[in-house]
C-alpha positions in Angstrom: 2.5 -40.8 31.0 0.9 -37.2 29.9 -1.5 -35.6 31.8 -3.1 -32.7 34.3 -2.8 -34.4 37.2 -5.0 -35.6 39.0 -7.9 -34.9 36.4 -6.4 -37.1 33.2 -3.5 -39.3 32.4 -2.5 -41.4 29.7 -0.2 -43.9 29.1 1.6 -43.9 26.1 3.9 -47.0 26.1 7.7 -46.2 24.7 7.4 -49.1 22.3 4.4 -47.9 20.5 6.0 -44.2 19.7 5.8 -44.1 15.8 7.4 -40.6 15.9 7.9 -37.0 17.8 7.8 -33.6 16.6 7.3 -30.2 17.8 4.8 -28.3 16.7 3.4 -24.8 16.7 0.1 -24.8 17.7 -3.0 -22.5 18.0 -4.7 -23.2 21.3 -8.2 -21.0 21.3 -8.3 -21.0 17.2 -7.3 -24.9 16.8 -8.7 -26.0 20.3 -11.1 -23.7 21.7 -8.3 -23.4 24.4 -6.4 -24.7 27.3 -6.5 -28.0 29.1 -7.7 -31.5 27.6 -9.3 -30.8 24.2 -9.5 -33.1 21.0 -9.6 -37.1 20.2 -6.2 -38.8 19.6 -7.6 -40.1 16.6 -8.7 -36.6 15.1 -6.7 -35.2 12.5 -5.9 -32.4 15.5 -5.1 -34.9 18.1 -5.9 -34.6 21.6 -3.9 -31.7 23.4 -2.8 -31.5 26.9 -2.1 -27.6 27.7 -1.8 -24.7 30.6 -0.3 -22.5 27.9 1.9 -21.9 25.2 2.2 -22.3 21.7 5.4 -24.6 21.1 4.0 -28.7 21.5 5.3 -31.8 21.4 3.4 -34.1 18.9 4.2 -37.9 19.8 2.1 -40.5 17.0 1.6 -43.6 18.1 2.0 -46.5 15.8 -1.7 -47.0 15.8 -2.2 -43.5 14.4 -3.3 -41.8 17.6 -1.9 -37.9 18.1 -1.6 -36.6 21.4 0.3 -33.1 21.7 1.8 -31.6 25.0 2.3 -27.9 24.9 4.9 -26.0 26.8 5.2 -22.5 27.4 8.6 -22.9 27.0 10.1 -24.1 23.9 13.2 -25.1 25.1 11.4 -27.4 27.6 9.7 -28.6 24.7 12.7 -29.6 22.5 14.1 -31.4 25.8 11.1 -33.6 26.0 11.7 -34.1 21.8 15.2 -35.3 22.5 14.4 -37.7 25.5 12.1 -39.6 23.1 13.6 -39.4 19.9 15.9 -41.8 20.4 13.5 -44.4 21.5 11.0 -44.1 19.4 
């Protein structure tokens, strides 16, 4: 599940996870800024953010993008890791 709780959440079941990536984003230039911006089917994707330029990119096997950004990189790659190997 990815969200701002208790505005928005989203369930992205394991077994649909095409792929993960991180990503260096633009927030205000690609965005407009923080919080829940974009479609999932956009080119973009839909981003879920409170800051920071390092995201996690997960595609979904129907083509939907969602990206969660982390102000912390390393927090970023941990999430990369956990979801790698089931994807």
């Amino acid at each position: 599940t990815v969200g701002l709780a208790p505005f928005w959440r989203t369930r992205l079941p394991r077994r649909e996870i095409a792929d993960v990536a991180i990503v260096h984003i633009d927030t205000y230039g690609d965005y407009g800024g923080w919080g829940i911006k974009g479609s999932a089917r956009s080119s973009k994707g839909r981003l879920y953010s409170v800051g920071g330029e390092t995201a996690l990119r997960v595609l979904m096997r129907d083509q939907r993008t969602f990206l969660v950004a982390f102000k912390d990189p390393a927090t970023a790659e941990r999430a990369r890791e956990a979801l790698h190997g089931r994807c």
